[in-house]
mmCIF entry with sequence, helices, sheets and N, C-alpha, C, O atoms, coordinates in Angstrom:
data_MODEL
# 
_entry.id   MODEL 
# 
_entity.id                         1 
_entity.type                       polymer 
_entity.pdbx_number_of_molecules   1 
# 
_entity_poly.entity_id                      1 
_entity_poly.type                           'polypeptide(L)' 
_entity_poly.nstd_linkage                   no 
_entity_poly.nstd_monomer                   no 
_entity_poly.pdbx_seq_one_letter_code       
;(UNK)(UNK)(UNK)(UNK)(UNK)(UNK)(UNK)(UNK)(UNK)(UNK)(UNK)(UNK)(UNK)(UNK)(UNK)(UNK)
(UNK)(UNK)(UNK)(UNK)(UNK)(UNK)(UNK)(UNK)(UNK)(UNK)(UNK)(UNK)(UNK)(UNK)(UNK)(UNK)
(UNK)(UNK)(UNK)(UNK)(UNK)(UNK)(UNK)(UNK)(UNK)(UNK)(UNK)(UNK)(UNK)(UNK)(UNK)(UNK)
(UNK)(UNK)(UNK)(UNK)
;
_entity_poly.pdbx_seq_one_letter_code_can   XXXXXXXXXXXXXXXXXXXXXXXXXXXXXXXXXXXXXXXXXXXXXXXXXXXX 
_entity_poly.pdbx_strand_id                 A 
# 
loop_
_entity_poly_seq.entity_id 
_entity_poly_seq.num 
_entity_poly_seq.mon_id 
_entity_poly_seq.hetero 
1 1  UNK n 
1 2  UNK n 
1 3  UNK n 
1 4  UNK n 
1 5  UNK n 
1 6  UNK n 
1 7  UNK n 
1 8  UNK n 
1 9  UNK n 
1 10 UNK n 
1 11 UNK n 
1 12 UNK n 
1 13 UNK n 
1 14 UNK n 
1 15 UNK n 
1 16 UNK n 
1 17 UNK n 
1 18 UNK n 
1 19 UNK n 
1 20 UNK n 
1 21 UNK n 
1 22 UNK n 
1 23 UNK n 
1 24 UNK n 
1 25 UNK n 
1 26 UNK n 
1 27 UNK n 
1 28 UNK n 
1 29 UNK n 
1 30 UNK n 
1 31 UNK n 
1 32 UNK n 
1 33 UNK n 
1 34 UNK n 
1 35 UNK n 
1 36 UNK n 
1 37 UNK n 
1 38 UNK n 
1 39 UNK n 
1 40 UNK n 
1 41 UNK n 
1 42 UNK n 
1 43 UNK n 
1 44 UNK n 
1 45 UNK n 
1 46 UNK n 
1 47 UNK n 
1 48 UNK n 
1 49 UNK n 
1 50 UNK n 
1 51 UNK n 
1 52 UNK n 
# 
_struct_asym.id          A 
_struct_asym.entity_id   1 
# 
_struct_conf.conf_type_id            HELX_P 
_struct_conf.id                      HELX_P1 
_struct_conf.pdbx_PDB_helix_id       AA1 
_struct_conf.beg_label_comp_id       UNK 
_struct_conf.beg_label_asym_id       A 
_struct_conf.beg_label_seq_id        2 
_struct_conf.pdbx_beg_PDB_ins_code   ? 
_struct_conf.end_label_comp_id       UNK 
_struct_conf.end_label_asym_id       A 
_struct_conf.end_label_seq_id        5 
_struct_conf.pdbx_end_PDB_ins_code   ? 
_struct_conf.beg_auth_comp_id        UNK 
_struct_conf.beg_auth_asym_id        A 
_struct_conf.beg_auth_seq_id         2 
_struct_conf.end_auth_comp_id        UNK 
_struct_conf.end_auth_asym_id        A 
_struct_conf.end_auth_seq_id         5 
_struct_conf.pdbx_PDB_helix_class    1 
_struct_conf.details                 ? 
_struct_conf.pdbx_PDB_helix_length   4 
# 
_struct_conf_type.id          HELX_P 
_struct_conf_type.criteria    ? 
_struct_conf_type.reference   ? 
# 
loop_
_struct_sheet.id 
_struct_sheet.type 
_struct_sheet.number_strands 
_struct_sheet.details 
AA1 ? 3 ? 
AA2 ? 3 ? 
# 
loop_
_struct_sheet_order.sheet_id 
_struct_sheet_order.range_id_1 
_struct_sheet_order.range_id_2 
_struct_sheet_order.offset 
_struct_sheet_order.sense 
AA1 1 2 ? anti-parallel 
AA1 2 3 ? anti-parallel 
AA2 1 2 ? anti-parallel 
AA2 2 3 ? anti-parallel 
# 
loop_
_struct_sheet_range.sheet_id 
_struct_sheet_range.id 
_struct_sheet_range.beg_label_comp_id 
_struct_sheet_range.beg_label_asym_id 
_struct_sheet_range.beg_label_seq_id 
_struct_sheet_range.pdbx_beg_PDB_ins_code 
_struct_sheet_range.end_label_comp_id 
_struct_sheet_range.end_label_asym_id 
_struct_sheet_range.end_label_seq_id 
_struct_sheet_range.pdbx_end_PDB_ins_code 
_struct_sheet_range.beg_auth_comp_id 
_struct_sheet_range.beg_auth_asym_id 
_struct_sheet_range.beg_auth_seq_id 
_struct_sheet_range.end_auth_comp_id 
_struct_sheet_range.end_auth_asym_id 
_struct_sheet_range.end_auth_seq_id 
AA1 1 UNK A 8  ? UNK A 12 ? UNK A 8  UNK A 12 
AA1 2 UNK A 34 ? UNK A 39 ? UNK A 34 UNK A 39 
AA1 3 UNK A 42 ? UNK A 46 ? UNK A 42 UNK A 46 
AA2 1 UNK A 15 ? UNK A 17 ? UNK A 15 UNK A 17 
AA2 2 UNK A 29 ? UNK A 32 ? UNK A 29 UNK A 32 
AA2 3 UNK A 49 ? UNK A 51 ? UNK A 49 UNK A 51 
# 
loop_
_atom_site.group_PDB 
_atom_site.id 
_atom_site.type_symbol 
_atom_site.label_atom_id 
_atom_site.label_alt_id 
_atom_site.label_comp_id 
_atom_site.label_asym_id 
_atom_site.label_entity_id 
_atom_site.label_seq_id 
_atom_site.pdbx_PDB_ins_code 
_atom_site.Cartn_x 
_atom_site.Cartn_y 
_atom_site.Cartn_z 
_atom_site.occupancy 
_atom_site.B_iso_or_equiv 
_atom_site.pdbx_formal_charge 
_atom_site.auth_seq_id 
_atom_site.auth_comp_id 
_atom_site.auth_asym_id 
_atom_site.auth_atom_id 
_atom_site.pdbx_PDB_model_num 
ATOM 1   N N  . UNK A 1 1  ? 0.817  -1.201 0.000   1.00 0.00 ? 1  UNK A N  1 
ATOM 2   C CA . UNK A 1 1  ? 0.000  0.000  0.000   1.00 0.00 ? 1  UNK A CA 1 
ATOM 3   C C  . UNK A 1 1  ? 0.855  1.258  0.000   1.00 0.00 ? 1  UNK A C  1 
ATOM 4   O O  . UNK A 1 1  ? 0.635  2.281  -0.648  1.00 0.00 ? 1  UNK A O  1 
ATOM 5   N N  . UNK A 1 2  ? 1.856  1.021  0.822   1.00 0.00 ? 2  UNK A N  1 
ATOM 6   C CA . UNK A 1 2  ? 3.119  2.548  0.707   1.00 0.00 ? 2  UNK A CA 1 
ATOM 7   C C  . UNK A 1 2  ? 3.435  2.816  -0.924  1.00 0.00 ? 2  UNK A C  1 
ATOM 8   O O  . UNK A 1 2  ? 3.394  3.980  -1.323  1.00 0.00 ? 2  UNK A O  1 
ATOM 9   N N  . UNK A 1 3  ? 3.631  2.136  -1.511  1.00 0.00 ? 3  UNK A N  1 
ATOM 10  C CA . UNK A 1 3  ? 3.921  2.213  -3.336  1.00 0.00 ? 3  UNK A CA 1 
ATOM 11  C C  . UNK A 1 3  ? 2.854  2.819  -3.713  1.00 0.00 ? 3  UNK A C  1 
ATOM 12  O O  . UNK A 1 3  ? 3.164  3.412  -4.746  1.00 0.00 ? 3  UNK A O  1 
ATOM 13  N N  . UNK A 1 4  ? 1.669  3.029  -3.448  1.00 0.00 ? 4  UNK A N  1 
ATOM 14  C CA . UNK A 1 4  ? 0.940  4.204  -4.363  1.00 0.00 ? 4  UNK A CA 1 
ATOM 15  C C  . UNK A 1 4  ? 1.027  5.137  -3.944  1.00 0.00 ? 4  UNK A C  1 
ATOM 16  O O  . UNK A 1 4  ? 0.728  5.980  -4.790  1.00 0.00 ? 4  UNK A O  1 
ATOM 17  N N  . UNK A 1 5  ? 1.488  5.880  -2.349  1.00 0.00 ? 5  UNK A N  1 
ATOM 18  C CA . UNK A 1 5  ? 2.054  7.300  -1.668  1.00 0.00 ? 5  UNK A CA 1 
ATOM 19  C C  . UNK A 1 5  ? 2.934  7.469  -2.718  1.00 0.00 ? 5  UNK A C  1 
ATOM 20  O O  . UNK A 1 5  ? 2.522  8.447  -3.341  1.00 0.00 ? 5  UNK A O  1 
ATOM 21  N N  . UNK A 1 6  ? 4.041  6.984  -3.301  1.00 0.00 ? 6  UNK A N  1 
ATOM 22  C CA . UNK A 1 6  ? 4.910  7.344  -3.847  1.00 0.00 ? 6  UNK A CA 1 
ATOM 23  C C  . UNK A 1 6  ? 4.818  7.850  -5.162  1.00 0.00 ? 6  UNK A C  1 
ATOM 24  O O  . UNK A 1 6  ? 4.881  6.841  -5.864  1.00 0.00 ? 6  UNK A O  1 
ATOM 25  N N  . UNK A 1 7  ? 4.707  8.832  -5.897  1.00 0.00 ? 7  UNK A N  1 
ATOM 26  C CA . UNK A 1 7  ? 4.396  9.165  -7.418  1.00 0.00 ? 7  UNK A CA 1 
ATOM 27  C C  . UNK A 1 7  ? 5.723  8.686  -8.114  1.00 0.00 ? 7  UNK A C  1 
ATOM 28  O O  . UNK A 1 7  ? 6.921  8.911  -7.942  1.00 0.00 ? 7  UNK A O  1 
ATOM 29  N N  . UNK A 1 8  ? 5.072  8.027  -8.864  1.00 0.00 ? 8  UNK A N  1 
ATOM 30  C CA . UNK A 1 8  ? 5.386  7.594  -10.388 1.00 0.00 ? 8  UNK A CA 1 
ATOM 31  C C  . UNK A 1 8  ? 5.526  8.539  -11.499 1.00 0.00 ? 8  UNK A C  1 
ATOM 32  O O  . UNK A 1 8  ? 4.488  9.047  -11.922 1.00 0.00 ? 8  UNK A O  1 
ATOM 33  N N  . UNK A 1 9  ? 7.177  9.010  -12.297 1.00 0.00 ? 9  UNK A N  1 
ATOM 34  C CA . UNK A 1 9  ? 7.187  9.586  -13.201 1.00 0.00 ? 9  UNK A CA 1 
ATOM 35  C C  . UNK A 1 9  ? 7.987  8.832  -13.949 1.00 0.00 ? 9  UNK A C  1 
ATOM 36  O O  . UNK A 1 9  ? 8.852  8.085  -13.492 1.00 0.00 ? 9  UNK A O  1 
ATOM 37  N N  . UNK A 1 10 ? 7.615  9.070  -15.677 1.00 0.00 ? 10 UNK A N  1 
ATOM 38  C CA . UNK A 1 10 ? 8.211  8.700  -16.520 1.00 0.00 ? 10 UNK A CA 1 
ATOM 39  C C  . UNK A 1 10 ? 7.985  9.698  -18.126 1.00 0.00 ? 10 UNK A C  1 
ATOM 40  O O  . UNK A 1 10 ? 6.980  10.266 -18.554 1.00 0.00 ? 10 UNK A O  1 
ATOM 41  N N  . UNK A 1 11 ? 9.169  9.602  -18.614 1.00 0.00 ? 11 UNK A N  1 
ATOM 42  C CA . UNK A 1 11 ? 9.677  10.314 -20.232 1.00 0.00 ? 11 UNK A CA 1 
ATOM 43  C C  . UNK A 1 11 ? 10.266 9.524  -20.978 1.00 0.00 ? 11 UNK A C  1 
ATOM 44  O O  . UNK A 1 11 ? 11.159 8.696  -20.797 1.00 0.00 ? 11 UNK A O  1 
ATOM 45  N N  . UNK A 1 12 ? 9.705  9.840  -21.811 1.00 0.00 ? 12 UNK A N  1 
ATOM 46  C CA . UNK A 1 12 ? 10.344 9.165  -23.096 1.00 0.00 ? 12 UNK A CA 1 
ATOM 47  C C  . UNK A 1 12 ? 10.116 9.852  -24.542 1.00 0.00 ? 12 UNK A C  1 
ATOM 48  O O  . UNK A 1 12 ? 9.898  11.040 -24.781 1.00 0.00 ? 12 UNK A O  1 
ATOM 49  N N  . UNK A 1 13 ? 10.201 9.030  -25.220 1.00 0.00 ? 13 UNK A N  1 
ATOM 50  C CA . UNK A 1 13 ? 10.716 10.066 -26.898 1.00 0.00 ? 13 UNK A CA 1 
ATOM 51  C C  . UNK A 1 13 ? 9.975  9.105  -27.615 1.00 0.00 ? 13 UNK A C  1 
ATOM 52  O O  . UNK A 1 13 ? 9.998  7.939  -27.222 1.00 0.00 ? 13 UNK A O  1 
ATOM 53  N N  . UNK A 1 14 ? 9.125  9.518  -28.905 1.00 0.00 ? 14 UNK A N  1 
ATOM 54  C CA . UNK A 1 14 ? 8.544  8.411  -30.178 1.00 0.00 ? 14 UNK A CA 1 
ATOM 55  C C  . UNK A 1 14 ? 8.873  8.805  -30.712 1.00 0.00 ? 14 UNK A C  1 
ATOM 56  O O  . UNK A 1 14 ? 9.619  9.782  -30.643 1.00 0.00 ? 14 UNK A O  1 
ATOM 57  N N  . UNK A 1 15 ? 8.270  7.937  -32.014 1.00 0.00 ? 15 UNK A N  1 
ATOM 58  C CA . UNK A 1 15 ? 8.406  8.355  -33.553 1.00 0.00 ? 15 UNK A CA 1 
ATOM 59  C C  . UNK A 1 15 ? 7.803  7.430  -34.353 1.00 0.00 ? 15 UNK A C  1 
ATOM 60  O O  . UNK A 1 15 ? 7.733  6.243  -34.033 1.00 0.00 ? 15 UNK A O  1 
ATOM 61  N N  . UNK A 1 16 ? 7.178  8.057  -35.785 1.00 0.00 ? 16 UNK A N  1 
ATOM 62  C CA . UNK A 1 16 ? 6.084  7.550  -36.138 1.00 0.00 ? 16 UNK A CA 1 
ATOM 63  C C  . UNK A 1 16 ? 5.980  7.749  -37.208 1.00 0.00 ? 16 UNK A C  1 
ATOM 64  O O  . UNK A 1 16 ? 6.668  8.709  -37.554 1.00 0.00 ? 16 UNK A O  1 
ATOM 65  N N  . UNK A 1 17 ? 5.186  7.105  -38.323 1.00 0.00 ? 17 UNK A N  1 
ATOM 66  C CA . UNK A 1 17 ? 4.680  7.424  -39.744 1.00 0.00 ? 17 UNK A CA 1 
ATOM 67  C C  . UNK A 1 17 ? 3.284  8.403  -39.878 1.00 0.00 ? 17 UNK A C  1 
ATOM 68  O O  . UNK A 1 17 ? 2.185  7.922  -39.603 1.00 0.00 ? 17 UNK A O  1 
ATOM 69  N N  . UNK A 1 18 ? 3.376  9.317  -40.167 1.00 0.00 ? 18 UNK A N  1 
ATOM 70  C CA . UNK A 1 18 ? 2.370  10.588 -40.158 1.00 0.00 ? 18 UNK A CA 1 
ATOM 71  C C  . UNK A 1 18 ? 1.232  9.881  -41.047 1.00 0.00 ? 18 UNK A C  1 
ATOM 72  O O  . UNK A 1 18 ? 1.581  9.044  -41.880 1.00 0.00 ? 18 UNK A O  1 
ATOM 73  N N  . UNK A 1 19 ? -0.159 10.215 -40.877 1.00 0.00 ? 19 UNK A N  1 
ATOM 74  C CA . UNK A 1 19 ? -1.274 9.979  -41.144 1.00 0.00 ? 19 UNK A CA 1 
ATOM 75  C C  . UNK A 1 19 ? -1.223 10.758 -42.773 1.00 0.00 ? 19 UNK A C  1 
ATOM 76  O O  . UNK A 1 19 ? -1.289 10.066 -43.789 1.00 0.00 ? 19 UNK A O  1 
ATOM 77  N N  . UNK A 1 20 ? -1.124 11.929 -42.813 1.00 0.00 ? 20 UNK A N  1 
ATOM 78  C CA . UNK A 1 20 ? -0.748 12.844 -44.146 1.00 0.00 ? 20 UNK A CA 1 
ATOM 79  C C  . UNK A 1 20 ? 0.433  11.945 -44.989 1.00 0.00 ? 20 UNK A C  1 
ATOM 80  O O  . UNK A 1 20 ? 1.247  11.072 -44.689 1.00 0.00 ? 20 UNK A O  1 
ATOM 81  N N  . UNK A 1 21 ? 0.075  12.612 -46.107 1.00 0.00 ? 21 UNK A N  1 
ATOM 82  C CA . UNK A 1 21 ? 1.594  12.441 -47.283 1.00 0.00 ? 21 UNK A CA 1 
ATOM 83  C C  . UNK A 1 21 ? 1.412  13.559 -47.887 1.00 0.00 ? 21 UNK A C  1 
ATOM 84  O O  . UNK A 1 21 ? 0.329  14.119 -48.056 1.00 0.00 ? 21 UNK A O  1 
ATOM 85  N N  . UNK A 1 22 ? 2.580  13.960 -48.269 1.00 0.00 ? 22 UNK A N  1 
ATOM 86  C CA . UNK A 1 22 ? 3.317  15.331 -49.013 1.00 0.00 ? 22 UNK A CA 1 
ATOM 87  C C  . UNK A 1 22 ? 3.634  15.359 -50.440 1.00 0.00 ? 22 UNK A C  1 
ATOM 88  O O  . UNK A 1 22 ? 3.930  16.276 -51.207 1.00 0.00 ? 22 UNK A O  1 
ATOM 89  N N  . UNK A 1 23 ? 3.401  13.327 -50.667 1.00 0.00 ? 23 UNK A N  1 
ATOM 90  C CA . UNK A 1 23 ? 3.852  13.104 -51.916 1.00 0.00 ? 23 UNK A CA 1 
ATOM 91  C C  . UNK A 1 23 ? 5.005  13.102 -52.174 1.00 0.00 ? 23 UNK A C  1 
ATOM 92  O O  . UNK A 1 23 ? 5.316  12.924 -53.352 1.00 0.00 ? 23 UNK A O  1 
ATOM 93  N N  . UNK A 1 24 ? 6.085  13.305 -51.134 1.00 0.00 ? 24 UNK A N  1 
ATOM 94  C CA . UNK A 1 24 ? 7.890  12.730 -51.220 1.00 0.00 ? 24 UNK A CA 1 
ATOM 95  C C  . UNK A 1 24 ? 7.742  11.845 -51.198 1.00 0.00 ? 24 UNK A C  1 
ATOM 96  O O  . UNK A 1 24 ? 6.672  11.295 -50.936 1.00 0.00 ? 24 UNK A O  1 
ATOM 97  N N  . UNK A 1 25 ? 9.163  11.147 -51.572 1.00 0.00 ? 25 UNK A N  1 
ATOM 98  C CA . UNK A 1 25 ? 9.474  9.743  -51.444 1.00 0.00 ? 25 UNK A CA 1 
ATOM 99  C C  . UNK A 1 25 ? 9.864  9.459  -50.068 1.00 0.00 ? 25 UNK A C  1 
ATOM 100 O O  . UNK A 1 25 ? 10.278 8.324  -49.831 1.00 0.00 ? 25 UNK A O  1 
ATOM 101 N N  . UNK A 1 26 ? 9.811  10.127 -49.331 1.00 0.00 ? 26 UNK A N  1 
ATOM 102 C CA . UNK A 1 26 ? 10.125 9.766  -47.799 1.00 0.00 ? 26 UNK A CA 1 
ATOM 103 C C  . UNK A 1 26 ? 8.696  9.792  -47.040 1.00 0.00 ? 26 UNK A C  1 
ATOM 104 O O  . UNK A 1 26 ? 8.539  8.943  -46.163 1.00 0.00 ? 26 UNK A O  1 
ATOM 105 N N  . UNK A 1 27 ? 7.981  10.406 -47.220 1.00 0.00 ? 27 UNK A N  1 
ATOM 106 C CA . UNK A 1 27 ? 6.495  10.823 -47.089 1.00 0.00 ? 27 UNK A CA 1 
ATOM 107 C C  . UNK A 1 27 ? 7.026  11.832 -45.253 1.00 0.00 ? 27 UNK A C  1 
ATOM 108 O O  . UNK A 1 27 ? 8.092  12.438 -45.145 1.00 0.00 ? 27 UNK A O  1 
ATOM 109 N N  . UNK A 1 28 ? 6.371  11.770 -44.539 1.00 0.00 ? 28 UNK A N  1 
ATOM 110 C CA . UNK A 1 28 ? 6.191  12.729 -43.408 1.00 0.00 ? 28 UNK A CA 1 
ATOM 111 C C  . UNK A 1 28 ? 6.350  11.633 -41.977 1.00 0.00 ? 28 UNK A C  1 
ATOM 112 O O  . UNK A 1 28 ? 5.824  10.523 -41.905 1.00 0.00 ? 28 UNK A O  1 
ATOM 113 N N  . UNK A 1 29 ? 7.219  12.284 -40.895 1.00 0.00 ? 29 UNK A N  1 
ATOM 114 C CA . UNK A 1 29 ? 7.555  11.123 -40.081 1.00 0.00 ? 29 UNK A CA 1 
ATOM 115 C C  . UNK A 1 29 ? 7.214  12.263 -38.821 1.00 0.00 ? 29 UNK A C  1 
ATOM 116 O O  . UNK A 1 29 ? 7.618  13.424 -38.876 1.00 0.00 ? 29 UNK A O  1 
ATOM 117 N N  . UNK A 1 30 ? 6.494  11.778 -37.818 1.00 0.00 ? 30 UNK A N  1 
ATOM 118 C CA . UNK A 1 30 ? 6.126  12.552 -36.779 1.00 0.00 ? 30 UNK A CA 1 
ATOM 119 C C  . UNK A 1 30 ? 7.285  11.941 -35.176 1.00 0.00 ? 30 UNK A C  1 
ATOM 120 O O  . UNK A 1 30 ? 7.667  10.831 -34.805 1.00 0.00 ? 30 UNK A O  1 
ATOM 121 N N  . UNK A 1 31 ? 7.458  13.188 -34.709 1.00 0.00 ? 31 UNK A N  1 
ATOM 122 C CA . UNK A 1 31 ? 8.427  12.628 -33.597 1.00 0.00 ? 31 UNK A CA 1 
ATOM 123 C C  . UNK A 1 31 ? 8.259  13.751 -32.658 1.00 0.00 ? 31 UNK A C  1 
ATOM 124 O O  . UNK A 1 31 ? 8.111  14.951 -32.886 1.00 0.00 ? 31 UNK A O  1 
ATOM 125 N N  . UNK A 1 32 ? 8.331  12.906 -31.229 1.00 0.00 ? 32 UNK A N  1 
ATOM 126 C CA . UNK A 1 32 ? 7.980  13.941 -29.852 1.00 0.00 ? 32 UNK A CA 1 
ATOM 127 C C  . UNK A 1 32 ? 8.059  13.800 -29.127 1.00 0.00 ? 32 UNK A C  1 
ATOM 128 O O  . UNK A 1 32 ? 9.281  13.689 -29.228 1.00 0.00 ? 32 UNK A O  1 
ATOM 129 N N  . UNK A 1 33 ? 7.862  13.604 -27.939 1.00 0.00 ? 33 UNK A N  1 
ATOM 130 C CA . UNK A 1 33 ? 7.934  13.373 -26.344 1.00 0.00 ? 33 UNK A CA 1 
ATOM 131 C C  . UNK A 1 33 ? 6.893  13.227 -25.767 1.00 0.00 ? 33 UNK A C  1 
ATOM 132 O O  . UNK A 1 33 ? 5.833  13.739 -26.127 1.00 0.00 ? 33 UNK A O  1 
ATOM 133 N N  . UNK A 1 34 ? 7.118  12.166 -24.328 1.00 0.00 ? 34 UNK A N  1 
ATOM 134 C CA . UNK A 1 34 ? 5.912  12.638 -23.670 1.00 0.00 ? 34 UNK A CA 1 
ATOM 135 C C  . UNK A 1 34 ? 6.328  12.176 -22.040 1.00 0.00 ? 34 UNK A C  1 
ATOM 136 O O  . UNK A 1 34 ? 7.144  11.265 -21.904 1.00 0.00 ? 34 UNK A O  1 
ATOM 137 N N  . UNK A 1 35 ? 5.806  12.760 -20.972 1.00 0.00 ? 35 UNK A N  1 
ATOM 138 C CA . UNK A 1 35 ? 5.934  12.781 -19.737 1.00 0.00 ? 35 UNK A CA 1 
ATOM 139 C C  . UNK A 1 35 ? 4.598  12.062 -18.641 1.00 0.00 ? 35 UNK A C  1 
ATOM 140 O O  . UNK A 1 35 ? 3.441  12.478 -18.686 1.00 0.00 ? 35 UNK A O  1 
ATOM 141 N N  . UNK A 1 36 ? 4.848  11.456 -18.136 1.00 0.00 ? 36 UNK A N  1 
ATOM 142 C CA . UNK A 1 36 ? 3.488  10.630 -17.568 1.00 0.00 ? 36 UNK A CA 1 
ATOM 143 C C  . UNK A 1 36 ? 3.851  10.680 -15.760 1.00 0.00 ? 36 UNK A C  1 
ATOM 144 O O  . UNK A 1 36 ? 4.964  10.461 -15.281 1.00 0.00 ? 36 UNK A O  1 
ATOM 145 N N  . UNK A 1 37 ? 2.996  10.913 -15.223 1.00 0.00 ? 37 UNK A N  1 
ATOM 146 C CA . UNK A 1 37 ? 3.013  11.036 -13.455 1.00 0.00 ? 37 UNK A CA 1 
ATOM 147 C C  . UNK A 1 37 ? 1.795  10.053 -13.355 1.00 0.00 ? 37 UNK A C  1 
ATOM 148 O O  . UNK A 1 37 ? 0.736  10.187 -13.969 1.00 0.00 ? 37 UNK A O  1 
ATOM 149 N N  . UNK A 1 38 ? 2.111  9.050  -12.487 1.00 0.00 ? 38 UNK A N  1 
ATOM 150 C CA . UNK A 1 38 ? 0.822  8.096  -11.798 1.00 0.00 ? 38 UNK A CA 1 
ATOM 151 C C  . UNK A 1 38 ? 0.773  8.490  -10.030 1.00 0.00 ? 38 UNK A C  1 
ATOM 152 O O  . UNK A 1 38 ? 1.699  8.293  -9.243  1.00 0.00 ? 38 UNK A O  1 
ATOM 153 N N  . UNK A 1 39 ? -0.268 8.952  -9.779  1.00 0.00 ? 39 UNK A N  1 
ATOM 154 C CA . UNK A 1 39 ? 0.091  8.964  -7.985  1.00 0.00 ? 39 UNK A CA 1 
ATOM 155 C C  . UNK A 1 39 ? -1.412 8.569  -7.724  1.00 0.00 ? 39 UNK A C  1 
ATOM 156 O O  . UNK A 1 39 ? -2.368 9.116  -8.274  1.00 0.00 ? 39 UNK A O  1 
ATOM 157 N N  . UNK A 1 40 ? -1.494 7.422  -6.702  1.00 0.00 ? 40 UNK A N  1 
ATOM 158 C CA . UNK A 1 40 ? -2.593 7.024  -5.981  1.00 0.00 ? 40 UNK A CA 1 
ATOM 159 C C  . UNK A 1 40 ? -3.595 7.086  -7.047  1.00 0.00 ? 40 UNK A C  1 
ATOM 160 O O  . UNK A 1 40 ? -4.474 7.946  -6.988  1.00 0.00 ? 40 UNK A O  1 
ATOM 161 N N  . UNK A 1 41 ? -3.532 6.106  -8.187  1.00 0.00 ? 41 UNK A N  1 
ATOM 162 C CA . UNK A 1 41 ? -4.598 5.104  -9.143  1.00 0.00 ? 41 UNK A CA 1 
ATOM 163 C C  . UNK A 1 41 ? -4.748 6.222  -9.926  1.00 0.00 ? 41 UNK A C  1 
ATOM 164 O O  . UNK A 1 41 ? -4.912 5.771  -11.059 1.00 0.00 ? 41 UNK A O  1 
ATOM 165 N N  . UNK A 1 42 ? -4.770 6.911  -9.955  1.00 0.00 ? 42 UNK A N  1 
ATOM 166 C CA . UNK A 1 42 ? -4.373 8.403  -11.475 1.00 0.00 ? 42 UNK A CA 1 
ATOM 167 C C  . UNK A 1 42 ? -3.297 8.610  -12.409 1.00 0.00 ? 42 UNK A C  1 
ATOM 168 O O  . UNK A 1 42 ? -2.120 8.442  -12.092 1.00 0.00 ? 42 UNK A O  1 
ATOM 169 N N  . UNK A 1 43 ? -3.654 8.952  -13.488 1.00 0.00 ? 43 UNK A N  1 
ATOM 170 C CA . UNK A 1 43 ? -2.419 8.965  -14.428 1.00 0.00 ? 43 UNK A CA 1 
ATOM 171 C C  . UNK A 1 43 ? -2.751 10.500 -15.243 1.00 0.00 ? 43 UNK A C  1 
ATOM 172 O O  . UNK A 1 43 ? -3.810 11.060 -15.523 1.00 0.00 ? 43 UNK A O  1 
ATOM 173 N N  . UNK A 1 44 ? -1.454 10.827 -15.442 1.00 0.00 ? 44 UNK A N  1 
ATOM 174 C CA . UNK A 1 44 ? -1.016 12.274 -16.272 1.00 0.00 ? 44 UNK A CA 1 
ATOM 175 C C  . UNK A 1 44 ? -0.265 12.139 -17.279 1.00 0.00 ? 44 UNK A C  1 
ATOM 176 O O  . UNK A 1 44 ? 0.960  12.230 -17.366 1.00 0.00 ? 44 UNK A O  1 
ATOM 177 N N  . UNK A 1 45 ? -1.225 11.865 -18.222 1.00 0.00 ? 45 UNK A N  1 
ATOM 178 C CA . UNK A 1 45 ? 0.030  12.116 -19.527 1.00 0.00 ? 45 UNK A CA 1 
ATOM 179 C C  . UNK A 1 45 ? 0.185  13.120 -20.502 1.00 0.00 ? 45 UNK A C  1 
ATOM 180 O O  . UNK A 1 45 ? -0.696 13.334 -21.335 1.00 0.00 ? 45 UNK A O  1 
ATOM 181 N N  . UNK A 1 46 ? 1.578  13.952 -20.446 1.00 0.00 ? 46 UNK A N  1 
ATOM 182 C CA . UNK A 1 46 ? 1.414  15.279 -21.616 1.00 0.00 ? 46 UNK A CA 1 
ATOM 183 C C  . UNK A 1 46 ? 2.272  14.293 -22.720 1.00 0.00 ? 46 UNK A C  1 
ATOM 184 O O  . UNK A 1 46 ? 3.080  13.370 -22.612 1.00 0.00 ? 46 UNK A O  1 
ATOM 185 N N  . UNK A 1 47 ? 1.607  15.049 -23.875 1.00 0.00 ? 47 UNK A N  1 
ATOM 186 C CA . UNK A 1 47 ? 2.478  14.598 -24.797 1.00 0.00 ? 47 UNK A CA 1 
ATOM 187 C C  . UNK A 1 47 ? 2.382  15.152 -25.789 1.00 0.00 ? 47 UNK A C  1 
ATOM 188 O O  . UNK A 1 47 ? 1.281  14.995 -26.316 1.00 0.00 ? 47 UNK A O  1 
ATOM 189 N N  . UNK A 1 48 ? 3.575  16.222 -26.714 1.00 0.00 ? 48 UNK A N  1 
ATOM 190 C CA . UNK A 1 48 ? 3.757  16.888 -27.726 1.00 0.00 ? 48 UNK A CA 1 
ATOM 191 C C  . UNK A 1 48 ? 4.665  16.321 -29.062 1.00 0.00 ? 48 UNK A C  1 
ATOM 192 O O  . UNK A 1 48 ? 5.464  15.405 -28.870 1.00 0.00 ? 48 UNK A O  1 
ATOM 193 N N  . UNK A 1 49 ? 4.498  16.919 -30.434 1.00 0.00 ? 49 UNK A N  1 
ATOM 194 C CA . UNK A 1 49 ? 5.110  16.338 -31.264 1.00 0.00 ? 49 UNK A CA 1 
ATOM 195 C C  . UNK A 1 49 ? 4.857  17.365 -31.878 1.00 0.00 ? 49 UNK A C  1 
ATOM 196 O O  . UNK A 1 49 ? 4.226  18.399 -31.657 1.00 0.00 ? 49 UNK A O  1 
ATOM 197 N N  . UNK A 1 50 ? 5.937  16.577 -33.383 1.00 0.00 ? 50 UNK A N  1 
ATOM 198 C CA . UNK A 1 50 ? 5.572  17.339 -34.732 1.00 0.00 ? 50 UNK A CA 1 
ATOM 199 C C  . UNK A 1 50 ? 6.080  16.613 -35.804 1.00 0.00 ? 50 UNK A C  1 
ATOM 200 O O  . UNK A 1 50 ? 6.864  15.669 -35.702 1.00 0.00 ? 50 UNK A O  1 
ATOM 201 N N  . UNK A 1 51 ? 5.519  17.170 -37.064 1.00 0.00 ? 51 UNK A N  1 
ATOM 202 C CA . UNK A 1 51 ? 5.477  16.711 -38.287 1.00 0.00 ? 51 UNK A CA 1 
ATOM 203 C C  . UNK A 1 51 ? 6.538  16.976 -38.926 1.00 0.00 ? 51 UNK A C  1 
ATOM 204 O O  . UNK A 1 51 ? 6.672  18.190 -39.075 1.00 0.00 ? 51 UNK A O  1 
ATOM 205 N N  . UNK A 1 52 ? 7.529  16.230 -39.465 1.00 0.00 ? 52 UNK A N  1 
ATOM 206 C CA . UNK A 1 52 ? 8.499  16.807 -40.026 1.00 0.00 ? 52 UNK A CA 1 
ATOM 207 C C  . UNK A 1 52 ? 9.026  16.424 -41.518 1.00 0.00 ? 52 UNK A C  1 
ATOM 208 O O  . UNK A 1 52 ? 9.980  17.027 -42.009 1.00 0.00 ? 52 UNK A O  1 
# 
């Protein structure tokens, strides 16, 4: 029961094949971050990106 007093954080980095195409031969690859806090059965996740 002491382990859920304690908050839980975690980061990390993606990356991904974009929903769009541009019509390159590489087409569009999305990449970003995101940060997550769990404390006492709740979760927080931000998470930003972009299209590149």
């Amino acid at each position: 029961m002491i382990r859920h007093l304690i908050p839980r954080f975690s980061a990390g980095r993606w990356s991904g094949g974009a929903l769009t195409d541009d019509g390159s031969p590489t087409g569009d690859e999305v990449r970003g971050g995101v940060v997550a806090i769990q404390w006492l059965g709740l979760m927080i996740e931000i998470g930003l990106g972009r299209v590149r």
